[in-house]
C-alpha positions in Angstrom: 86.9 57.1 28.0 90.0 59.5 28.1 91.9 59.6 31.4 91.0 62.8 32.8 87.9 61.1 33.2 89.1 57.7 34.6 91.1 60.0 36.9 87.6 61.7 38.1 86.0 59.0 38.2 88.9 56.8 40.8 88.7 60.3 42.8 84.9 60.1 43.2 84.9 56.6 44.4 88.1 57.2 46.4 86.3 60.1 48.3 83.4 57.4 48.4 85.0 54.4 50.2 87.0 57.3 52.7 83.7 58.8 53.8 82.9 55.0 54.4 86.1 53.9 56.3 85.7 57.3 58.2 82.1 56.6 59.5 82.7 53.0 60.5 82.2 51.1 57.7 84.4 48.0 56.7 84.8 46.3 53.7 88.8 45.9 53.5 88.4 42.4 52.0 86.4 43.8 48.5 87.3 46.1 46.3 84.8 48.4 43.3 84.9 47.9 39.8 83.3 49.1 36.4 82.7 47.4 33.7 82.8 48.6 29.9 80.8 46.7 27.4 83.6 46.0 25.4 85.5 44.2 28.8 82.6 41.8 29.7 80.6 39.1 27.6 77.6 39.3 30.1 75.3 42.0 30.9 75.6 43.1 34.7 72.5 42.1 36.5 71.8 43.6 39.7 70.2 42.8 43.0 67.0 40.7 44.8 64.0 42.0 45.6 60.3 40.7 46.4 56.8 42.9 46.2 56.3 44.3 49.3 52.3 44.0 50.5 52.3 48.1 49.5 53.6 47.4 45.7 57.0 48.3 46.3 60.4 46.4 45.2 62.6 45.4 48.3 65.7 42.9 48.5 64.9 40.3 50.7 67.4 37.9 52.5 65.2 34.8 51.9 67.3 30.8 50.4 67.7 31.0 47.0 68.8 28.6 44.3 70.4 29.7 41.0 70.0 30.2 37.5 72.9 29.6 35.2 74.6 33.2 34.8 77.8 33.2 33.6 80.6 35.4 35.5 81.9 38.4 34.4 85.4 38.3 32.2 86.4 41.9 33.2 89.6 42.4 32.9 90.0 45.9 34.0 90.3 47.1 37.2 89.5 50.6 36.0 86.1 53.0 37.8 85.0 54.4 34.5 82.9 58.0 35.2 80.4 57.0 32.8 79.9 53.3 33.0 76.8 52.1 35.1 78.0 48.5 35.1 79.6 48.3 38.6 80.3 45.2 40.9 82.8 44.1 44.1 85.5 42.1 43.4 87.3 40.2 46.1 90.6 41.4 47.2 92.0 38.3 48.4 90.7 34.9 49.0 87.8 34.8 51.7 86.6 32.1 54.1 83.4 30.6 54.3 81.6 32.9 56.9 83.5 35.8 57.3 81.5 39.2 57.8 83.1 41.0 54.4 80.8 44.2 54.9 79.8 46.6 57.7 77.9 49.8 57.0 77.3 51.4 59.9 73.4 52.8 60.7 74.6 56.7 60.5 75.7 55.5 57.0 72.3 53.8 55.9 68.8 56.4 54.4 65.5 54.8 56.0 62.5 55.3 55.6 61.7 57.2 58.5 64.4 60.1 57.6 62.0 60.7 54.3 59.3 61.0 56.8 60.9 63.6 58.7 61.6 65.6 55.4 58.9 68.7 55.5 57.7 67.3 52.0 57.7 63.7 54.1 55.3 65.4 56.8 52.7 66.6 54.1 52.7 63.3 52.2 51.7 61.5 55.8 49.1 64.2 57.0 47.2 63.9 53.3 47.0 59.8 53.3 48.2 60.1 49.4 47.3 56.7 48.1 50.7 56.6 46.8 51.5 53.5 44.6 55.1 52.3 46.5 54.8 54.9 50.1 58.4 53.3 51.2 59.8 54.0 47.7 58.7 57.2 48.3 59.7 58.2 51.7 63.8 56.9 50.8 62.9 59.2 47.1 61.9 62.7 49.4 65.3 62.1 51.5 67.2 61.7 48.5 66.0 64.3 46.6 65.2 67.0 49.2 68.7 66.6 50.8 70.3 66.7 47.3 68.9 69.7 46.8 68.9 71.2 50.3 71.8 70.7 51.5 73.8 70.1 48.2 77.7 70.3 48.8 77.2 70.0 52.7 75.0 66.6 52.8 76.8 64.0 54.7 75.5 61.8 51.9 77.5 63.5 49.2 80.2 61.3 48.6 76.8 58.4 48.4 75.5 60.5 45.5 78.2 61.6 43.8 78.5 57.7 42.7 75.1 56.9 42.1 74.6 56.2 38.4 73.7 59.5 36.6 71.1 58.0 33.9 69.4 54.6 34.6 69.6 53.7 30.4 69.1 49.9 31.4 65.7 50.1 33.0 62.9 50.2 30.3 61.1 52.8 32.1 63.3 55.4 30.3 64.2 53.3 26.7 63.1 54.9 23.4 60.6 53.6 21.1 63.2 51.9 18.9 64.7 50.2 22.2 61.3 49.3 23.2 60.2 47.8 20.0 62.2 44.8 21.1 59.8 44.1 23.4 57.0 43.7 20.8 54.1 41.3 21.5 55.7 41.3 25.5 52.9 41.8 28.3 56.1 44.0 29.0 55.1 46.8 27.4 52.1 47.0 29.4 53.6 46.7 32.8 56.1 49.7 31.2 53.2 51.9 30.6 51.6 51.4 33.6 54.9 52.2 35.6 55.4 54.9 34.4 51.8 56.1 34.1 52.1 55.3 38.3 55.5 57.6 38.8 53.9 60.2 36.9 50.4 60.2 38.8 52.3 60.2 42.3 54.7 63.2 41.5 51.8 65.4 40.5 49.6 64.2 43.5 52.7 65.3 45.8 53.1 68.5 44.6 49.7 69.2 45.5 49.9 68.2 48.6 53.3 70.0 48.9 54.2 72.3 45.9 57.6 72.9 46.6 58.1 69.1 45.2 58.7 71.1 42.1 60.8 72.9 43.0 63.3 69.9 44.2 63.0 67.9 41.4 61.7 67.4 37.7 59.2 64.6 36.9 62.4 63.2 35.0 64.3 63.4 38.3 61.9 62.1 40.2 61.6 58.9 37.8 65.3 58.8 38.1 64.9 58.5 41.9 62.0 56.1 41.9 63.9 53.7 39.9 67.4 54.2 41.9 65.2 53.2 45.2 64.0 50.5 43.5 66.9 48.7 42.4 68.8 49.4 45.3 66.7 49.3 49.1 67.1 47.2 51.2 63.8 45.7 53.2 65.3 45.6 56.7 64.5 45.2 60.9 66.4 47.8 62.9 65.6 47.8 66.5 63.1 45.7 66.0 61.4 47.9 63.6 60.6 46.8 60.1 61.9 49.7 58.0 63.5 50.3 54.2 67.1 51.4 53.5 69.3 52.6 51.2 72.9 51.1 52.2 75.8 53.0 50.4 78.6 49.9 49.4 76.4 46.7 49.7 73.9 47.8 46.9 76.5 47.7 44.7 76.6 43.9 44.7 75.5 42.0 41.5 73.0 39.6 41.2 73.7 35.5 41.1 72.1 32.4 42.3 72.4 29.9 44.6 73.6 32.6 47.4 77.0 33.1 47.8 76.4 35.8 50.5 74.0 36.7 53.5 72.8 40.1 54.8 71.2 41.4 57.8 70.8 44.2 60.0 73.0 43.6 63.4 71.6 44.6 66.4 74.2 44.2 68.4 76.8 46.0 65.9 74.4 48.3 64.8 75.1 47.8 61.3 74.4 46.4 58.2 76.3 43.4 57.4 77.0 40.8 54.4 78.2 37.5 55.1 79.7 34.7 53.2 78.1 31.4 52.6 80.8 29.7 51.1 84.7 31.0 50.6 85.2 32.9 47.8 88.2 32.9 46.1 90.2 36.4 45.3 89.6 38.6 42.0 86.2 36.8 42.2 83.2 39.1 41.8 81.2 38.9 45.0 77.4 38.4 44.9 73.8 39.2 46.3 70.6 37.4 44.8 67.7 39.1 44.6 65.7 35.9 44.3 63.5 33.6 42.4 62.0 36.1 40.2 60.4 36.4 36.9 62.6 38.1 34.6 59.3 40.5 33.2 60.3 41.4 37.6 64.4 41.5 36.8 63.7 43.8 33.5 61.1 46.3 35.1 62.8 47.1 38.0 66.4 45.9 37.2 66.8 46.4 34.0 68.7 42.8 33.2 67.1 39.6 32.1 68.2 36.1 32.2 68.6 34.0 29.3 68.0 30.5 31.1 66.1 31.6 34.3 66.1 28.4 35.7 66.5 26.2 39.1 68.6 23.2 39.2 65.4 21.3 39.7 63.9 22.5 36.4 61.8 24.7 37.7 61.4 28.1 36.0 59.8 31.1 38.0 59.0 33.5 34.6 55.1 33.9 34.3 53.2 33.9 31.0 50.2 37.1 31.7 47.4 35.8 29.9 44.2 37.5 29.2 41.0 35.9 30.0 37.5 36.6 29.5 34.1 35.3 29.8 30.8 34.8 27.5 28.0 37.6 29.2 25.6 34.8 28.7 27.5 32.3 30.7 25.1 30.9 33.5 28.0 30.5 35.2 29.5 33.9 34.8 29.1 35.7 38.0 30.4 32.4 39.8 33.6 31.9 37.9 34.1 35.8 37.9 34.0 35.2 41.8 36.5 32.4 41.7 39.2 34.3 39.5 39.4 37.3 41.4 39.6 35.6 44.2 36.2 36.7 46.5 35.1 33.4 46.7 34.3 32.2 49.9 35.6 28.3 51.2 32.8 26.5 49.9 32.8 28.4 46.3 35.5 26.2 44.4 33.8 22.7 45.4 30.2 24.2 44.1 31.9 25.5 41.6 33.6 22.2 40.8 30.1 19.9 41.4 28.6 22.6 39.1 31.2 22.6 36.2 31.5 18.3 36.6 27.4 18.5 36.2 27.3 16.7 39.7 24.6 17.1 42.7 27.2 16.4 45.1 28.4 20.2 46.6 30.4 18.4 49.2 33.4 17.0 47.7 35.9 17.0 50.3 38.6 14.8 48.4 38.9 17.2 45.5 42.2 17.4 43.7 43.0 20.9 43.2 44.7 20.0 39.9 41.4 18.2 38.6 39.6 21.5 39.6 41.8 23.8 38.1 41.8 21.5 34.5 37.9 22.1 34.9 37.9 25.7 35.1 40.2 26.2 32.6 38.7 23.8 30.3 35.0 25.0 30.8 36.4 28.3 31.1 34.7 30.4 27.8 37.0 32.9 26.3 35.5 35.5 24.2 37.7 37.9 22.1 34.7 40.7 22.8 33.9 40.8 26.2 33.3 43.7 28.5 34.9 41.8 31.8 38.3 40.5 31.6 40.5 39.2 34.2 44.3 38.5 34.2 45.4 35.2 35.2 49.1 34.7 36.1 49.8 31.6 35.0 52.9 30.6 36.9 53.7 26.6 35.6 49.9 25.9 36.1 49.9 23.5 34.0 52.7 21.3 35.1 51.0 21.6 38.6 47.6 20.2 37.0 49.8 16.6 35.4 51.7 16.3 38.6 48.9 17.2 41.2 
């Protein structure tokens, strides 16, 4: 990177931080950096999120424990224009809880100001069945005061830093990137992403045909995945809401938590809070959870190499297919049981049934010695018209130690 462009891109961030500082924000203790590839010995991972009950990604402030990540060895202080490895550094050394950022509401993109958009006001009135609505509300802000308003937005200096290509997430890697993933469930849940981004922008523009003319399907990927990596899920007011917060969704990812984050009432702001001091030059931290890293990849686009808890536990999942013989005499019970339509009574009939007992009333039954039945009478076929998936998170540790 030549320095005009180092220059351009330490103006850009500049202009960033003053629109901040101007509006009400604080975060004199931290300070941005970039990362090159050739500075760190780590990829940059970035930040915690959970399934909402609509699909969508969110960060969630919920206790976390860590996995071993190693910290970054940057050791230049440099904003590079066209690195999208960023992180906060710590200026100086920082107590145990000490509020280190405030981003004022008028700084933060909800929900509710995509639902206000004119494109907003169509999507609600046609009840899309849209496959992440909050995602999509924070995209039609974005992208319709981008274009709108352009130079003039009050979030200008906001998207000026935003990453201009998202070459980390798999949604946009080439076939030779994503033949790494070969044999990976992965590559399904790729496909099906993007088969879901695609199917949403062309039912939006139907419903509101200027959609077109604000973005690309290319630019609207490019949005959906910037929302997802970066919103916050968030109670303002009382009122359960998404956010984009310009500043704090530049934090990294790292476990156990070294920082909090809520929404103060009382300050009307968002905040981030240590949980422990934090010494300076230090890169500060978010965690975006106990995750698997198919979850971290997808919608991230990092993955770690021992995704671990101190206690041993590991929270990746192994997607396996299952299926079932036609001419089971069991089949349309267990089909019940594994998609989960079964009513109270169905796993201990299931159970007495599978055990070849005439006993239905079993209240002592061990969960783990039911599940070892189900999967052991369970009859895969490699033909089979019905298939379920069963995500088997340690299942079978839970059946020894049950």
């Amino acid at each position: 990177m030549n320095d005009q462009s180092k220059n351009n891109a330490a103006d850009k961030y500049r202009i960033f931080e003053d629109w901040l500082r101007v509006n009400g924000a604080e975060f004199s203790l931290l300070e941005l950096r970039s990362y090159d590839d050739d500075n760190t010995k780590t990829i940059m991972c970035s930040s915690e999120v959970e399934a909402d009950k609509d699909g969508s990604e969110e960060k969630k402030d919920t206790k976390e424990s860590t996995p071993n990540i190693e910290t970054y060895h940057d050791r230049s202080h440099a904003i590079s224009d066209d690195s999208e490895m960023r992180g906060v550094h710590a200026k100086i050394d920082i107590p145990i809880d000490t509020i280190c950022v405030a981003i004022p509401k008028k700084c933060l993109i909800t929900v509710e100001m995509g639902q206000a958009t004119e494109i907003g006001q169509l999507i609600l009135k046609s009840d899309l069945d849209l496959d992440a609505p909050k995602h999509i509300f924070l995209m039609m802000y974005l992208l319709w005061d981008r274009m709108i308003n352009g130079g003039d937005s009050f979030f200008k200096p906001y998207y000026d830093i935003l990453p201009k290509t998202l070459s980390n997430i798999p949604i946009f890697w080439n076939d030779e990137e994503l033949e790494y993933l070969k044999g990976s469930y992965l590559l399904t849940q790729i496909k099906d992403r993007i088969e879901a981004i695609t199917e949403d922008y062309y039912s939006i523009c139907e419903v509101a045909p200027q959609l077109k003319s604000i973005a690309t399907l290319d630019e609207f990927k490019w949005a959906r995945m910037c929302v997802c990596s970066r919103n916050f899920g968030l109670q303002i007011n009382g009122h359960r809401t998404s956010a984009l917060v310009p500043h704090a969704d530049m934090l990294n990812h790292r476990r156990p938590r070294e920082t909090k984050w809520n929404y103060d009432d009382e300050l009307q702001a968002f905040t981030i809070t240590t949980l422990q001091p934090i010494v300076a030059g230090s890169q500060v931290y978010d965690s975006y959870g106990q995750k698997c890293n198919h979850r971290f990849l997808l919608n991230y686009g990092f993955a770690i190499e021992d995704n671990s808890e101190p206690d041993g536990f590991c929270p990746n999942e192994v997607p396996i297919a299952l299926s079932m013989r036609e001419d089971d005499p069991l089949y349309d019970l267990r089909y019940e049981f594994w998609m989960r339509r079964s009513d109270p009574t169905l796993s201990t009939i299931f159970l007495s049934m599978v055990a070849g007992s005439g006993n239905v009333n079993r209240p002592n039954t061990n969960i783990g010695d039911l599940l070892l039945l189900l999967l052991c009478s369970l009859h895969v076929a490699v033909r089979a018209h019905s298939s379920v998936l069963l995500q088997l998170n340690c299942l079978f540790n839970c059946v020894v130690t049950t």
